[in-house]
C-alpha positions as a printed Julia matrix, in Angstrom:
408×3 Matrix{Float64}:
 31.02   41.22   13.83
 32.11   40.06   17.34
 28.5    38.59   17.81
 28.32   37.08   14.43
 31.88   35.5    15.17
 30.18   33.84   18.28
 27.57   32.77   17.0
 30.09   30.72   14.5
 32.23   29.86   17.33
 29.93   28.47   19.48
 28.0    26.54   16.61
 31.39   24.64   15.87
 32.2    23.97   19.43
 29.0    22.55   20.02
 28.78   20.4    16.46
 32.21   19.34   16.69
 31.23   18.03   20.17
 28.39   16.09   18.25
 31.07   14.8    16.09
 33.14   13.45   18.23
 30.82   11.62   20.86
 29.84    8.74   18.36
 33.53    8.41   17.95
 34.65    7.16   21.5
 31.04    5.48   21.98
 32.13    2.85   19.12
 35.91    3.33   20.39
 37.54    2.91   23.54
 34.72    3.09   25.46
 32.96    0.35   23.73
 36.56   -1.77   24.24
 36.22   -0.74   27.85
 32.56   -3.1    27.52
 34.48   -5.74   25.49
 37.14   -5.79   27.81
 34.88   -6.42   31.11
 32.56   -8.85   29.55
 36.04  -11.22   29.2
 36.43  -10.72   25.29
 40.16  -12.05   24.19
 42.91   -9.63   23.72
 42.62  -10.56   19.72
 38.83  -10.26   19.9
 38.85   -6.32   21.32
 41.23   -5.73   18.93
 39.16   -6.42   16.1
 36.48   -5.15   17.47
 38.4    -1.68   16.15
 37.12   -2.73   12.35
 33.62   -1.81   13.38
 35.18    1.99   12.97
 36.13    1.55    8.87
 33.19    3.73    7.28
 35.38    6.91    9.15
 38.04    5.34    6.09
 35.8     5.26    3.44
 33.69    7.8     4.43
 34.96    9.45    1.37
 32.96    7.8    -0.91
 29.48    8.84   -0.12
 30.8    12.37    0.75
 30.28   13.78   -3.14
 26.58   13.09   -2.44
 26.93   15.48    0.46
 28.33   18.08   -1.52
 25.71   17.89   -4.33
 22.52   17.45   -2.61
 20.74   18.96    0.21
 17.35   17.27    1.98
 14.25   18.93    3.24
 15.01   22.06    0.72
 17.11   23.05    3.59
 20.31   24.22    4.49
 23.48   21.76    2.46
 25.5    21.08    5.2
 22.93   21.41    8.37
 20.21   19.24    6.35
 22.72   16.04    6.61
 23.93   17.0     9.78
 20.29   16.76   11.37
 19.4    13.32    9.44
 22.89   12.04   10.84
 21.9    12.95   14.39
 18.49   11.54   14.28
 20.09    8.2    13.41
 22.81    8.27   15.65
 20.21    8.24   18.79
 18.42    5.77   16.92
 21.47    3.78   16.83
 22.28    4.16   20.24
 19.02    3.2    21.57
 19.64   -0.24   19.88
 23.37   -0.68   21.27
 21.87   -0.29   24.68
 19.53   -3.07   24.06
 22.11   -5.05   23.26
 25.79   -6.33   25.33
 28.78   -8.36   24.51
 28.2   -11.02   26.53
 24.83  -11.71   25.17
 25.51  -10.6    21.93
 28.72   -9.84   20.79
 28.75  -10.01   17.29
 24.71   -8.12   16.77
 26.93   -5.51   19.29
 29.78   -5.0    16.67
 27.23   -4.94   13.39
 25.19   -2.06   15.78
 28.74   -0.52   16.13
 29.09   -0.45   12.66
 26.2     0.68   11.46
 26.5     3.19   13.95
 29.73    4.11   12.59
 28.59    4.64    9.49
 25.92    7.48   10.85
 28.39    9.09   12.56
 31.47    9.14    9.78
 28.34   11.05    7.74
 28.0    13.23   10.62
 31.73   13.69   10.34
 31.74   14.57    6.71
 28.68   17.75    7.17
 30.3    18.8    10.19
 33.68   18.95    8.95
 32.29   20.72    5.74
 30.02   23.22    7.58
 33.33   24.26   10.21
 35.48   25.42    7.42
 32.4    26.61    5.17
 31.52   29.3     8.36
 35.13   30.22    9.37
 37.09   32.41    7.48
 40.55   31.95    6.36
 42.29   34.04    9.41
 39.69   32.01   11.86
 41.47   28.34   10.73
 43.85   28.46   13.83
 41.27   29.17   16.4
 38.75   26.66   14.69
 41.14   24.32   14.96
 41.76   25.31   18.72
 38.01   24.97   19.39
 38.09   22.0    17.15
 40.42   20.24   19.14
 39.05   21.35   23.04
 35.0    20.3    21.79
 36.65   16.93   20.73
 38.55   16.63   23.62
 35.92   17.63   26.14
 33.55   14.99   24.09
 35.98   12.52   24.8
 35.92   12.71   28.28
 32.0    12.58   28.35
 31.89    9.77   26.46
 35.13    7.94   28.04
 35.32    9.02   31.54
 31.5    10.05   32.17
 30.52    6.91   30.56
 32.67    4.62   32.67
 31.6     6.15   35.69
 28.33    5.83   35.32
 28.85    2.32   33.51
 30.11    0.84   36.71
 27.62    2.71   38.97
 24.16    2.22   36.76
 25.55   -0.1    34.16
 26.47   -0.1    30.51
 22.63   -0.18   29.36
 21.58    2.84   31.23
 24.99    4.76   30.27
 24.54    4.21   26.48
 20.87    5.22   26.57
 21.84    8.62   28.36
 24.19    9.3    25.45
 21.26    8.9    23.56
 19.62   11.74   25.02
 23.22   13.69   24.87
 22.76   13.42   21.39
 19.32   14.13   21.05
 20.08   17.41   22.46
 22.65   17.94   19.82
 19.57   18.22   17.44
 18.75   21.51   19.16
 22.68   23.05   18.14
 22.19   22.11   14.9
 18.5    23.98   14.8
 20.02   26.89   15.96
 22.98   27.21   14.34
 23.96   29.43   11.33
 22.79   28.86    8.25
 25.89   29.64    5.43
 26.41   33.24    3.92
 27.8    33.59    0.34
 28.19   30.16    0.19
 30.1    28.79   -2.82
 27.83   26.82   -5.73
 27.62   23.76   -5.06
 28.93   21.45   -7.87
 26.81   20.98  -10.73
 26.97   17.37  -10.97
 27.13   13.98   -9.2
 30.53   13.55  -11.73
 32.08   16.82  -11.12
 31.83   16.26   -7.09
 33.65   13.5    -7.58
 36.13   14.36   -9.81
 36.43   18.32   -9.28
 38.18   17.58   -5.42
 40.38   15.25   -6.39
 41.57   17.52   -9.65
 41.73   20.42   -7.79
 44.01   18.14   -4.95
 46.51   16.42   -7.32
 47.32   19.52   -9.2
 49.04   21.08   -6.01
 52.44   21.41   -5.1
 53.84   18.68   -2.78
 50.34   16.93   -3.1
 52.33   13.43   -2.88
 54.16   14.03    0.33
 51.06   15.89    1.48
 48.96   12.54    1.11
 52.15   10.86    2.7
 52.55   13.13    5.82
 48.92   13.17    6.45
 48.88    9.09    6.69
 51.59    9.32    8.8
 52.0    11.99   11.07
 49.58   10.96   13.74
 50.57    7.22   13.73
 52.61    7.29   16.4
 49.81    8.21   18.48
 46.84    5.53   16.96
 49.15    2.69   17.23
 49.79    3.8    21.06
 46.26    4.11   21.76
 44.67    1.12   19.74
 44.91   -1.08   23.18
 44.81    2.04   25.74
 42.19    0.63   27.41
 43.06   -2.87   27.78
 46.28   -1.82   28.58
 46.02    0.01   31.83
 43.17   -2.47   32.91
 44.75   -5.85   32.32
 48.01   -5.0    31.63
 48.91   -2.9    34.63
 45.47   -3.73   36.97
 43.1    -1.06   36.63
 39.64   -1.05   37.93
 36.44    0.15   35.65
 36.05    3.1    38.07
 40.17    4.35   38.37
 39.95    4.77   34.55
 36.93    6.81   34.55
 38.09    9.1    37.63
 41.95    9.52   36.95
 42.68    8.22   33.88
 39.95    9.83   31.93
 40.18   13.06   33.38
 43.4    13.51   33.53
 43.67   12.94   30.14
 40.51   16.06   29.69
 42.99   18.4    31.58
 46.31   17.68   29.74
 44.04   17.7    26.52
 42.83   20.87   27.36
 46.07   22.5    28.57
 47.76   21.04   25.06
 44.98   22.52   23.78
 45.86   26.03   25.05
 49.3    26.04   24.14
 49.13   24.8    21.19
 47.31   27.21   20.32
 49.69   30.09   21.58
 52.7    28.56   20.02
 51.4    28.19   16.68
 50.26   31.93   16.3
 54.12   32.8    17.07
 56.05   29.77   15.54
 53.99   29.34   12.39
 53.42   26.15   10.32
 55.92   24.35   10.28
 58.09   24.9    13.38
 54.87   23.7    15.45
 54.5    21.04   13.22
 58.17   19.9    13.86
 58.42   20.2    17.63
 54.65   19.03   18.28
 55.6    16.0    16.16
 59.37   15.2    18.33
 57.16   16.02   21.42
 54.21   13.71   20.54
 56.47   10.4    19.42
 58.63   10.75   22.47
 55.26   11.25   24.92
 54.74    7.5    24.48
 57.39    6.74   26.47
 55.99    7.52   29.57
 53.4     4.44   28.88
 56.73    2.21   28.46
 58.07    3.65   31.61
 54.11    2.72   33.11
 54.24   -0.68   32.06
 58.01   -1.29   33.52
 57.0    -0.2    36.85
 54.03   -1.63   39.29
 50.2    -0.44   39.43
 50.94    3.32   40.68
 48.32    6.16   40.57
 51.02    8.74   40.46
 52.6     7.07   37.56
 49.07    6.41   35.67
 48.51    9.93   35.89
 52.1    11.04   35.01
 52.21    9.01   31.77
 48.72    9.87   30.92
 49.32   14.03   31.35
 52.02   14.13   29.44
 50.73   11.38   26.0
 47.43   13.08   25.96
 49.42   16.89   26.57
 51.36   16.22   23.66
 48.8    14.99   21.81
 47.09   17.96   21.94
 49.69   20.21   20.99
 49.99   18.21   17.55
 46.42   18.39   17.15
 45.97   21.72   16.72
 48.96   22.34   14.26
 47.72   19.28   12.08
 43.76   19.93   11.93
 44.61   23.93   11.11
 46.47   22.31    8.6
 43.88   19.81    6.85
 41.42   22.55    6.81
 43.56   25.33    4.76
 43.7    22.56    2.52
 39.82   22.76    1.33
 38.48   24.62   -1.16
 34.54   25.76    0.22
 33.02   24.17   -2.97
 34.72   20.51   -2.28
 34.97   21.15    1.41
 32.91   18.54    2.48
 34.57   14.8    -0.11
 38.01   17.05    0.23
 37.91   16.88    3.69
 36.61   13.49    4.03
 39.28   12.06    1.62
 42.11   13.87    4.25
 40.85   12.54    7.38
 39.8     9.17    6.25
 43.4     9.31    5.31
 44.0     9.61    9.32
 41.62    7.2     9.94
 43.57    4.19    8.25
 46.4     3.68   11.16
 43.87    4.06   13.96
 40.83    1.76   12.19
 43.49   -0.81   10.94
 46.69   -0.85   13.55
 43.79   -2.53   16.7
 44.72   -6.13   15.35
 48.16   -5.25   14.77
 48.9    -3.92   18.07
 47.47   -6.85   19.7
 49.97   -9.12   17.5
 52.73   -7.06   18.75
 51.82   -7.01   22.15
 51.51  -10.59   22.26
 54.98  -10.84   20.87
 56.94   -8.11   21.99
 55.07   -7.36   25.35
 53.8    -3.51   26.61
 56.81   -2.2    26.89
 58.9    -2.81   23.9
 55.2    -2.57   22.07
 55.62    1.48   23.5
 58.98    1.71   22.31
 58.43    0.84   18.96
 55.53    3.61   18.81
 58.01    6.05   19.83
 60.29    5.46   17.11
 57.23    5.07   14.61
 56.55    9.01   15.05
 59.96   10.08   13.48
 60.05    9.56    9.71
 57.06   11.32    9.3
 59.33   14.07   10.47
 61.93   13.24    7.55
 59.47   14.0     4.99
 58.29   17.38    6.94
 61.58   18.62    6.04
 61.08   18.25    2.59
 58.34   20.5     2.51
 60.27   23.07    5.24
 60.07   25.76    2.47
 56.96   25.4     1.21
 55.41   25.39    4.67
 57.82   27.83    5.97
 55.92   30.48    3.28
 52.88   29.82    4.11
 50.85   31.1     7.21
 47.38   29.87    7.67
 46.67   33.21    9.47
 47.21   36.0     6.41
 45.35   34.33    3.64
């Protein structure tokens, strides 16, 4: 059993990893390019549109749930075809820059995008598929530390090499990264007792969404979901440009402080978030991760008040990225117990390109308010963005109050 339970562990720590590289490569990291090759303030924030298949990822996901390729495994069969392209996909951004190119950069991003919001959908489906219902707080623990530990490869690993062997060289080694990912997916466990899959193209498409509406709350689920990570997207959307032109920076300091401080506080959240959740339940960690996560963003207000300190970078970094974390695991625990197996792979899709939305479509709207408001008020009013979400969590307190993700 123990072995078996590894053996599921690991596979989702390592996929989950997969999932998440592609993410930051067409994210931040590619903003970080953007932002050194002199693109506008406007233009980098745009550039966040490249990222709107993770949206609509949702409509190509009943094809996922109702087919398989190379008579193979359902979920593992996509998830292999999806990695293949991804390198692919890489390759070609390599070849390419934003000085040179900086529109062919953004259609490779997008296309690229695409691949890896696929990925998304077969990995997300094939994580709760292998766990079983007591498991959902410890996948989404593991969840949460592969993503996080994915993000620092492909953040601060990336920027470090970026301004040591360039950005060519870096984005062809995360093509190799992710040719290796190939291997994890080979060797990981093919799906017991799985569920039939649906037994049409029609009833993929409409059996999730039946089974979704028909639940109690579903309404101020959908709501809370849009919402309760907003806070945080609108924050980040200019993280980058932020701490290199708005406070000063270098290429290098954000790879070796910034980035990994972020990769320890992550991981720490991670931890205790964790902990906290088995003995406060549902909604209590949902509550105080959500106070503690709107009120984190302060610390980048009190960062762009002050001058360029290290102390202060790291400081304001620990605790957004700490905080972070501990919402993280409370909220993905969450979107999973909300799958059925059968629809696991559009249900899942529809709920995080739900989550998506603010973080694909608030890049242009956070440069607008920095422009107008400047960093610091732009901080404050992210901050106060994180509590109504919290208004509507108390309307659910006794439904979520009943129900523990860890007995059913």
């Amino acid at each position: 059993m123990n072995l078996s339970l590894n053996r599921r562990t690991t596979a989702v720590f390592l996929l989950t990893f997969s999932s998440s590289l592609p993410l930051i490569l067409v994210g931040s990291t590619l903003s970080a390019w953007y932002t050194v090759a002199g693109v506008s303030l406007l233009g980098i924030g745009a550039l966040s549109m490249v990222q709107q298949p993770y949206i609509f990822k949702f409509l190509w996901a009943p094809l996922m749930d109702r087919f398989s390729l190379f008579g193979w495994c359902r979920r593992r069969s996509w998830i292999l075809l999806t990695q293949i392209l991804l390198v692919i996909g890489l390759v070609l951004m390599a070849y390419s820059g934003p000085k040179q190119y900086p529109f062919g950069l953004a259609m490779i991003a997008l296309i690229l995008a695409f691949f890896s919001a696929s990925q998304d959908i077969a990995i997300d489906a094939y994580r709760i598929d292998i766990l079983h219902a007591n498991e959902l707080g410890m996948g989404a623990a593991i969840t949460s530390l592969a993503g996080r530990i994915a993000m620092l490869f492909g953040g601060a690993v990336a920027l470090v090499f970026a301004a040591e062997i360039g950005w060519q060289n870096t984005y062809l080694m995360m093509a190799a990264v992710m040719a290796l990912e190939i291997l994890a997916t080979l060797a990981a466990p093919a799906l017991r007792n799985e569920e039939a899959t649906p037994r049409s193209l029609q009833e993929s498409i409409v059996g999730p969404l039946k089974d979704f509406v028909r639940r109690e709350h579903a309404l101020s689920i959908l709501i809370f979901i849009l919402t309760y990570k907003m806070c945080d997207a609108l924050a980040l959307a200019l993280n980058t440009p932020f701490l290199i032109r708005g406070v000063g920076f270098s290429l290098l300091e954000m790879g070796t402080i910034y980035k990994t401080m972020s990769l320890a506080a992550s991981l720490l959240g991670t931890v205790v978030g964790g902990i906290f959740y088995k003995r406060l339940g549902l909604y209590r960690t949902l509550m105080c991760y959500g106070i503690l996560q709107a009120l984190s963003n302060l610390a980048y207000m009190g960062l762009a008040l002050a001058s360029k300190s290290y102390f202060l970078m790291a400081a304001a970094v620990f605790v957004e990225y700490f905080c972070g974390a501990l919402s993280t695991v409370a909220f993905v625990a969450y979107l999973m117990s909300l799958c059925k197996q059968r629809f696991s792979a559009t249900q899942y899709a529809i709920l995080s390109a739900i989550i998506a939305i603010p973080r694909v479509y608030f890049g242009p709207l956070a440069a607008i308010m920095v422009d107008y408001f400047g960093w610091a008020q732009f901080y404050l009013i992210t901050c106060l963005i994180g509590f109504p979400p919290l208004i509507l969590l108390l309307r659910m307190k006794k439904y979520l109050l009943n129900y523990r993700l860890d007995t059913e």
